[in-house]
TIVO-2410 file (N, C-alpha, C; in nm, 3 decimals):
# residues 70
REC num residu      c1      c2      c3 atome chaine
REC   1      X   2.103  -2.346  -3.148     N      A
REC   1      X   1.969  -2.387  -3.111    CA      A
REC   1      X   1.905  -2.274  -3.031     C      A
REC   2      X   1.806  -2.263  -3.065     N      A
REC   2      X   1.693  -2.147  -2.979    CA      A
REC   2      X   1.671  -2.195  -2.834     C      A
REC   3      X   1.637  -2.102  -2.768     N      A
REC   3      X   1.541  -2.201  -2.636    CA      A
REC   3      X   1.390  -2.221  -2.685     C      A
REC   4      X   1.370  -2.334  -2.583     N      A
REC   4      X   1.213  -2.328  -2.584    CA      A
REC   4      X   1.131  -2.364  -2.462     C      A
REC   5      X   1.023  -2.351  -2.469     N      A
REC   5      X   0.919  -2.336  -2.324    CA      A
REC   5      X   0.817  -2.476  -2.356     C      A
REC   6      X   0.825  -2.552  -2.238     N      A
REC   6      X   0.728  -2.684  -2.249    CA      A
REC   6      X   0.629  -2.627  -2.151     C      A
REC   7      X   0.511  -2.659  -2.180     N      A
REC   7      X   0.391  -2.670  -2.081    CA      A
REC   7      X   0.327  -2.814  -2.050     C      A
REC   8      X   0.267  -2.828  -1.922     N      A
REC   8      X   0.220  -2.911  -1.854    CA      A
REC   8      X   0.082  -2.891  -1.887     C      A
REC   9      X  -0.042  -2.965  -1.952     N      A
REC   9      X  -0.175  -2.925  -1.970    CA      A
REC   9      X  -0.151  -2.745  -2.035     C      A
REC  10      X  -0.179  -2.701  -1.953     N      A
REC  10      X  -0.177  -2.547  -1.971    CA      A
REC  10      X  -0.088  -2.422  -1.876     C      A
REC  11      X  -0.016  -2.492  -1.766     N      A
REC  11      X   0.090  -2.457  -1.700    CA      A
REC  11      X   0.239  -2.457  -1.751     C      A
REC  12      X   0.296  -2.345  -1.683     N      A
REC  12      X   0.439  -2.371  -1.738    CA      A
REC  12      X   0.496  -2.511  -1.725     C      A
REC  13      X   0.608  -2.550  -1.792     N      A
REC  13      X   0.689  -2.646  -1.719    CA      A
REC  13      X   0.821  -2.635  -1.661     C      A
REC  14      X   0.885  -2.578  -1.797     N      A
REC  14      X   1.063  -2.593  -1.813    CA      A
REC  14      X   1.028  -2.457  -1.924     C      A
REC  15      X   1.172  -2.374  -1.932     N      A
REC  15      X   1.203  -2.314  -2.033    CA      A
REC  15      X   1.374  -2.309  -2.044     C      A
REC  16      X   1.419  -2.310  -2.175     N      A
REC  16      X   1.580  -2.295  -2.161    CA      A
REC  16      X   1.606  -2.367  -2.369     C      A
REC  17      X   1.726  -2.427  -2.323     N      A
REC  17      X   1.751  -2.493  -2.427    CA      A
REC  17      X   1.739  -2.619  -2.424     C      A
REC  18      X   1.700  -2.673  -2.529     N      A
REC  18      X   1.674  -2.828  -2.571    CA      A
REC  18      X   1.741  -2.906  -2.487     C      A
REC  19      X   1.842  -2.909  -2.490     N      A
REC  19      X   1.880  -3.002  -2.349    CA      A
REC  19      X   1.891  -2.997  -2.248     C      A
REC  20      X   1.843  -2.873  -2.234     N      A
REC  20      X   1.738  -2.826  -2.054    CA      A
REC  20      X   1.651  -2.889  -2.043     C      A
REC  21      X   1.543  -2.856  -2.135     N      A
REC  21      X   1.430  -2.877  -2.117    CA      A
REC  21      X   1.379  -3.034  -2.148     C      A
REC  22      X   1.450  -3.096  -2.287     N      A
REC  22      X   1.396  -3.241  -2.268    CA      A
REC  22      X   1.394  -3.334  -2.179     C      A
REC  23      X   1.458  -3.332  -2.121     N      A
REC  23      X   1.472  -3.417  -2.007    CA      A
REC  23      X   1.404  -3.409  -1.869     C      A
REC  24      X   1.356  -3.267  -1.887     N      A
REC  24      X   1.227  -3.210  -1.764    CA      A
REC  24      X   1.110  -3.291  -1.830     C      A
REC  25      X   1.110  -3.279  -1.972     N      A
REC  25      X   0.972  -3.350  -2.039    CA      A
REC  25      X   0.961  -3.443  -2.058     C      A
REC  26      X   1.103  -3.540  -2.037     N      A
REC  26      X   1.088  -3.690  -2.038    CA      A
REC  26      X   1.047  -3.742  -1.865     C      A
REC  27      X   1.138  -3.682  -1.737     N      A
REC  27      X   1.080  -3.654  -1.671    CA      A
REC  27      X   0.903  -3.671  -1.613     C      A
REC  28      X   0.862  -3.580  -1.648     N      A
REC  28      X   0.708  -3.544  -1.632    CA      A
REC  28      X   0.642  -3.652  -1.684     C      A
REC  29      X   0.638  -3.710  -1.810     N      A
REC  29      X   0.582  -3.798  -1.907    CA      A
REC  29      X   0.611  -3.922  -1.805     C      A
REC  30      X   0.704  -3.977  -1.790     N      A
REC  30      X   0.755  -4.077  -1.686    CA      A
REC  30      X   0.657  -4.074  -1.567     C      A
REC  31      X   0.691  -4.018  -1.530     N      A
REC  31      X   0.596  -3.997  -1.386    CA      A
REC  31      X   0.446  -4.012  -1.413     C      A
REC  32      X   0.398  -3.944  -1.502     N      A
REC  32      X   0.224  -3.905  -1.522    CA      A
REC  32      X   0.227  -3.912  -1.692     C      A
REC  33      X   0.201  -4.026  -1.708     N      A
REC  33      X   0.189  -4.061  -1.866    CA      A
REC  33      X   0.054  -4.047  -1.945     C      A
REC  34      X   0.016  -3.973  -1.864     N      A
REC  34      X  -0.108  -3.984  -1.902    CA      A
REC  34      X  -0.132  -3.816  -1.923     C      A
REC  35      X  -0.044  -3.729  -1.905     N      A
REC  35      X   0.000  -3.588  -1.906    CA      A
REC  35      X   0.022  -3.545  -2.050     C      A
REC  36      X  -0.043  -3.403  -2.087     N      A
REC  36      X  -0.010  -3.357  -2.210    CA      A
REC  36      X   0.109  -3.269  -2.185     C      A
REC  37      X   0.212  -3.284  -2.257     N      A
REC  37      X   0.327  -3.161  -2.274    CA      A
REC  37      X   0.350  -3.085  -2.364     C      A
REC  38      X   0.334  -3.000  -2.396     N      A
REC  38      X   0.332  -2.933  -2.519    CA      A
REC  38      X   0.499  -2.839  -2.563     C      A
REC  39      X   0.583  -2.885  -2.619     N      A
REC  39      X   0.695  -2.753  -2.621    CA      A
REC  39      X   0.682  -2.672  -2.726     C      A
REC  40      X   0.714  -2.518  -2.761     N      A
REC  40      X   0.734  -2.438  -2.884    CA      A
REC  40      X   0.880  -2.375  -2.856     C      A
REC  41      X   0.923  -2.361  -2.941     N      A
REC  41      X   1.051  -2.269  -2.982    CA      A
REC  41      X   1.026  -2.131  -2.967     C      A
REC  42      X   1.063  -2.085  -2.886     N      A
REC  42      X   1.087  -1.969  -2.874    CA      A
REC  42      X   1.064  -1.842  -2.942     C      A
REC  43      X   1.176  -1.856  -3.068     N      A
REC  43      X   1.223  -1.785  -3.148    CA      A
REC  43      X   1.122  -1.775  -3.264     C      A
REC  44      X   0.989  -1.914  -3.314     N      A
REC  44      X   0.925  -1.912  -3.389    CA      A
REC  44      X   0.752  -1.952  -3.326     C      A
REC  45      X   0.764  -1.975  -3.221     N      A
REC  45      X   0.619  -2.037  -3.181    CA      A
REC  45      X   0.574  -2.172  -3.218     C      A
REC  46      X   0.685  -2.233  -3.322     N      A
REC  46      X   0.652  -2.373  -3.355    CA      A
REC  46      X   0.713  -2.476  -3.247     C      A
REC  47      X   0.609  -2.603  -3.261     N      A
REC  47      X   0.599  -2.703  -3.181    CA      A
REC  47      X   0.744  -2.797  -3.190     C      A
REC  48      X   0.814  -2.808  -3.084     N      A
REC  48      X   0.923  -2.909  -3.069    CA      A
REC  48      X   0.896  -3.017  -3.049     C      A
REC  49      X   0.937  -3.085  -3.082     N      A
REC  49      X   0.937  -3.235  -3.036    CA      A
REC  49      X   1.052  -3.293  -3.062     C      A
REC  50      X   1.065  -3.402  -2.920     N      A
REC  50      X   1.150  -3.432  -2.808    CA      A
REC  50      X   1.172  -3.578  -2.886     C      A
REC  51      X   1.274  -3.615  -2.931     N      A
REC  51      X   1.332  -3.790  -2.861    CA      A
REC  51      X   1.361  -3.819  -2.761     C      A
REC  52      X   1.303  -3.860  -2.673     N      A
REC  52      X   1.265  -3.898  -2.553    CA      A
REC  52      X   1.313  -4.074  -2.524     C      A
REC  53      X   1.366  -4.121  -2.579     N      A
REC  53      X   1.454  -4.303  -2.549    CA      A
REC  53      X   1.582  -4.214  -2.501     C      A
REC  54      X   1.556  -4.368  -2.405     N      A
REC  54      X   1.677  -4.393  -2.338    CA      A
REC  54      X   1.683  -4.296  -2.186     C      A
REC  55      X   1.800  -4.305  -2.143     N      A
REC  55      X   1.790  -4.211  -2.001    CA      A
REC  55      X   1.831  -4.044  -2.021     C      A
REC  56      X   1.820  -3.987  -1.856     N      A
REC  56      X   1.777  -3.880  -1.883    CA      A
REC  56      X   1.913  -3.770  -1.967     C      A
REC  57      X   1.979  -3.832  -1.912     N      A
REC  57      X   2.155  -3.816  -1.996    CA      A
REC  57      X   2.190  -3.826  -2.160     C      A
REC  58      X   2.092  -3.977  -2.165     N      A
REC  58      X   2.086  -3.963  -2.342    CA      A
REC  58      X   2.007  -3.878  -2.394     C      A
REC  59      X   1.924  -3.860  -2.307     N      A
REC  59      X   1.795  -3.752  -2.410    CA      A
REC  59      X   1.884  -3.578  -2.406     C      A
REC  60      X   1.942  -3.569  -2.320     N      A
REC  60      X   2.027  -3.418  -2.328    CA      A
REC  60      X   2.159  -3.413  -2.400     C      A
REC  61      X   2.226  -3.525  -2.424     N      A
REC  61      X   2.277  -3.511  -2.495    CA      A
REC  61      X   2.257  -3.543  -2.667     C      A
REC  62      X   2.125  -3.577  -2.663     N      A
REC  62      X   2.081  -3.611  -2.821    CA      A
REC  62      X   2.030  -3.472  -2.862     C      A
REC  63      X   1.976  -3.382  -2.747     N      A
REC  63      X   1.929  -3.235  -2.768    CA      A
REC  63      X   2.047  -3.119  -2.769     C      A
REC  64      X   2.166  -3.162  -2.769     N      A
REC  64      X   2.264  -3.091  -2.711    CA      A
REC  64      X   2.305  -2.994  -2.840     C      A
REC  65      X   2.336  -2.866  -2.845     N      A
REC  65      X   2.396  -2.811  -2.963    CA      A
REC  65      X   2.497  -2.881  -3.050     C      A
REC  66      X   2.522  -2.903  -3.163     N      A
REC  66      X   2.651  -2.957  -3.197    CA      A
REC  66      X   2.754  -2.853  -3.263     C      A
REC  67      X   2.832  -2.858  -3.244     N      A
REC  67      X   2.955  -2.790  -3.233    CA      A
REC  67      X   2.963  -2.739  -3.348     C      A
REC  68      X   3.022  -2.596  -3.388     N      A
REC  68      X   3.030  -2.564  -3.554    CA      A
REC  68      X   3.190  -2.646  -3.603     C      A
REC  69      X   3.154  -2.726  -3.723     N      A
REC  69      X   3.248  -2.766  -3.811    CA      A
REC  69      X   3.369  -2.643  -3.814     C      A
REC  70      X   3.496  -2.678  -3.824     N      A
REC  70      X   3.578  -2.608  -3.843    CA      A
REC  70      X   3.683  -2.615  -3.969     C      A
***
């Protein structure tokens, strides 16, 4: 997985990897729902989007790398 960078309106938020960062953006959303977050990938400039259910533990580990098959 790439990292990627979420913004707040037009401020930084979080940057790292997916299960860094979702949970800063579930986070934020929680608090001020009424808040735009925007994330892109890094590596391409395209827009991420977050599964965001459940707590802040499930959402990082639903973003979490998965392991290469062996």
């Amino acid at each position: 997985m790439t990292p990627c960078t979420a913004f707040i309106h037009h401020r930084f938020l979080a940057s790292g990897l997916p299960a860094e960062v979702a949970p800063i953006v579930k986070r934020t959303i929680e608090a001020d729902p009424g808040s735009t977050v925007l994330a892109f990938d890094d590596a391409t400039g395209r827009m991420v989007e977050f599964d965001l259910r459940g707590t802040e533990a499930e959402v990082a580990a639903r973003h979490a790398p998965v392991p290469d098959a062996v």
